[in-house]
N, C-alpha and C positions, 0 to 999 in steps of 0.2 A: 434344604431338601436333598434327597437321596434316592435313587430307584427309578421306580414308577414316577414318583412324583414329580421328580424335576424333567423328564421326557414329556412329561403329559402337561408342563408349562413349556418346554420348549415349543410345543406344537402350537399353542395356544397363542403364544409370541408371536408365530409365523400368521396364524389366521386376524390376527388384530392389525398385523402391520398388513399384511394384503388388505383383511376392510379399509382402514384409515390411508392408504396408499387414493382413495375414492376422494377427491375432495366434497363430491354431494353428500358423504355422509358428515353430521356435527362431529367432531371430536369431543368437543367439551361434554354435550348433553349426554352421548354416549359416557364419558367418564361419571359422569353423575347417576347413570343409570346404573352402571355395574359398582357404585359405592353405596347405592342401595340395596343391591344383591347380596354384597358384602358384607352388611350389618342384618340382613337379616340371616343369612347364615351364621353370622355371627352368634346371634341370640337363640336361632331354634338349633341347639344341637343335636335333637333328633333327626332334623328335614338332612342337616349334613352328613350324617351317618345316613341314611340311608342313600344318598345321593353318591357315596362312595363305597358302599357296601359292595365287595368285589362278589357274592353270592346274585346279585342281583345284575341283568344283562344290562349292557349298555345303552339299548336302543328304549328298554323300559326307561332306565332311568332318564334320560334324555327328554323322551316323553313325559314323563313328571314335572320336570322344571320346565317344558314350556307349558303345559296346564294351567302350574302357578305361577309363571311370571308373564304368560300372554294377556295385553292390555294394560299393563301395570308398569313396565320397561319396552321400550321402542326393540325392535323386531330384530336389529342387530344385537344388541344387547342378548335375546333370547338363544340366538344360533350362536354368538360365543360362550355362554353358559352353558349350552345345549351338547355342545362340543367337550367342553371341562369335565364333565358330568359321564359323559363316554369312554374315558378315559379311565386308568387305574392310579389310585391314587396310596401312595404308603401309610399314609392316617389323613385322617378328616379335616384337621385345621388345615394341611396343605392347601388345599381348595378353598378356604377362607384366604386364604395369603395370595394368593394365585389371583383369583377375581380382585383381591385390591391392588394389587402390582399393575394389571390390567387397566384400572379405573385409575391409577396414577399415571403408566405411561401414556393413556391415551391424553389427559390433560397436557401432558408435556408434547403431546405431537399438536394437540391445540397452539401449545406456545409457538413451537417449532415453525408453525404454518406462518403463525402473525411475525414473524423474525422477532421472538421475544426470548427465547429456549438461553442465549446466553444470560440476559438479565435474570431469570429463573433461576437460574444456578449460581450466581452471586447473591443474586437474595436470601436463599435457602443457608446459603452459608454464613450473609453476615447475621441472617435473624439466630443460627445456632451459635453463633459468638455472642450474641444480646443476652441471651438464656442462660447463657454459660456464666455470665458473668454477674445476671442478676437475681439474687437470689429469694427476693420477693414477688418478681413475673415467675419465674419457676413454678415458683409456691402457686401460683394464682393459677396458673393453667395445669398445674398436674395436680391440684386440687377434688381432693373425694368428694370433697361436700358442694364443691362449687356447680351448677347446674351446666349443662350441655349450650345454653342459651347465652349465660355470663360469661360462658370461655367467649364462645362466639363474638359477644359484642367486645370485648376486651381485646380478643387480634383484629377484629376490625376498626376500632381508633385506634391502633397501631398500625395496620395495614393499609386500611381504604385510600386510597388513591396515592400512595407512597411506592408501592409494588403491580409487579405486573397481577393480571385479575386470577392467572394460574396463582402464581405463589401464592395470593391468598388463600385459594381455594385448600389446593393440597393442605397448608397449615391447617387450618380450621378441622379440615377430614381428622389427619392428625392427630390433634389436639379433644376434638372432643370424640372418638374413637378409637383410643390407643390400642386396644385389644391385648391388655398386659404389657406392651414395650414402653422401655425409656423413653423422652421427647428426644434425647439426644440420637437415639439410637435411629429412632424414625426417621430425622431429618437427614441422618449418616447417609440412609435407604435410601431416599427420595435425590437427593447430592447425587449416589450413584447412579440412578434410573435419569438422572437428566444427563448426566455424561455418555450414559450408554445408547440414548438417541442420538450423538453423535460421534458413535461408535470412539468413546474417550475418553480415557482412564483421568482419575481426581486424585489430585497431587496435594496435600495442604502444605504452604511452605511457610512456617515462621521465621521471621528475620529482625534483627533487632531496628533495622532503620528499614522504608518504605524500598521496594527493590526498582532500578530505573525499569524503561521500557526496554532499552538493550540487556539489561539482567533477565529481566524476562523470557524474553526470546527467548537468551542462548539456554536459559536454564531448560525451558519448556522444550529445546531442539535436544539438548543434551537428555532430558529423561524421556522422549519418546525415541530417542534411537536404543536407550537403556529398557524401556519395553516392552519397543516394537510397536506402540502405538501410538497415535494423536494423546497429549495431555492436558487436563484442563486444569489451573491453579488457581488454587483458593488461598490467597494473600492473607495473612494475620504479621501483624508487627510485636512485638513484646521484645521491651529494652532487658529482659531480665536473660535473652540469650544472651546479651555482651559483645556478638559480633558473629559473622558466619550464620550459615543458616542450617536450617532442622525440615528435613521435609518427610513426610509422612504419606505413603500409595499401599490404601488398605492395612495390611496389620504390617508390613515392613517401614522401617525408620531408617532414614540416611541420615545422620547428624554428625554436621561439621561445624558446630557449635563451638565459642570461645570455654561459654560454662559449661560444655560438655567434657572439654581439653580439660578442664581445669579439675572440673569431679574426677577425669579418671586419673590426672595426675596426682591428686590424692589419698584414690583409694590404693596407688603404688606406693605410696609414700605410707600407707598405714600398712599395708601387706609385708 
């Protein structure tokens, strides 16, 4: 997002974390409210275009979405809607992305509540290592022909009672909602929206052998003073580094890898 757009989520940010700062209100139910909002904007690309049509005031539109979503989404639900909608938006799908970002972080401030937000964020990440690797659940969940219902039961004998009841959740939205994105790429999403409720950059580090708990540490001390913030690491082993590790914070790569040493000492050797 760019502009308009990401100002008018930043705002939206701030009015989600004052509501859910309330513990009387549900977080979860809330999150499920505005992942129905979600999908249906999704599908009436009219209602969204007009809903950001900057020819049209603010306070109309505003008025229109709680019209149609009063009684149908709980009343918080409708004043952050009501809010988005008020706002200027640089294209239409922003505001589709925007209430799901919304409808995910509020699940993760669910977890957050239950002291669950770290298991959520290891989960997320080993289920995208499960996916990664198998290329017949793959198939099965980003499946065209497969119904919204069979994804469903399918991460749930995989999930149900193995994972906290957010991670399930969030997959599932996911999964049978991609709205055009990779699974991989969603789960990237979600990885980062759980780190950023505690205000914390996600480190994935591969390493050929299991890192101790004092690797840990210094590693995790070492890359939050490298940038500036708390880090959260997402562990993968793979013997095919050879030694030294590979870590990965967003699109930058730190790799002090043996077969890293090795390819570039090669490609010196052919240059």
């Amino acid at each position: 997002m760019n502009g308009a757009s990401r100002e008018a989520l930043a705002a939206a940010r701030e009015r989600l974390d004052a509501l859910t700062d309330n513990t009387s209100v549900d977080a979860a139910a809330l999150a499920d409210d505005l992942a129905s909002v979600t999908a249906l904007l999704h599908r009436e690309v009219s209602l969204r275009r007009v809903l950001t049509d900057p020819a049209q005031s603010g306070e109309s539109k505003a008025e229109l979405a709680a019209r149609l979503l009063s009684g149908q989404v709980s009343g918080e639900a409708v004043d952050l809607v009501s809010g988005l909608v008020r706002s200027r938006w640089s294209q239409s799908r922003d505001l589709v992305d925007s209430v799901e970002e919304l409808a995910n972080t509020a699940d993760l401030t669910a977890a957050q509540r239950a002291g669950g937000l770290d298991d959520v964020e290891d989960e997320l990440f080993r289920f995208g290592r499960i996916v990664g690797s198998g290329q017949e659940l793959r198939a099965a969940l980003t499946s065209r022909t497969a119904t919204a219902a069979a994804k469903s039961e399918l991460l749930r004998s995989l999930l149900g009672g193995k994972a906290q009841p957010v991670t399930e959740r969030v997959i599932v939205r996911l999964v049978t909602q991609p709205r055009g994105r990779s699974l991989e790429a969603g789960l990237e999403s979600l990885s980062k929206l759980a780190a950023d409720r505690r205000d914390r950059t996600v480190a994935t580090v591969t390493s050929a052998v299991p890192l101790s708990d004092r690797q840990k540490q210094r590693l995790g001390a070492a890359l939050a003073k490298l940038y500036g913030r708390e880090m959260h690491l997402n562990l993968d082993v793979d013997p095919a580094v050879l030694g030294g590790i590979s870590v990965r914070v967003g699109d930058e790569i730190i790799n002090g890898t043996v077969a890293e040493r090795l390819e570039e000492a090669t490609r010196r050797m052919a240059g």
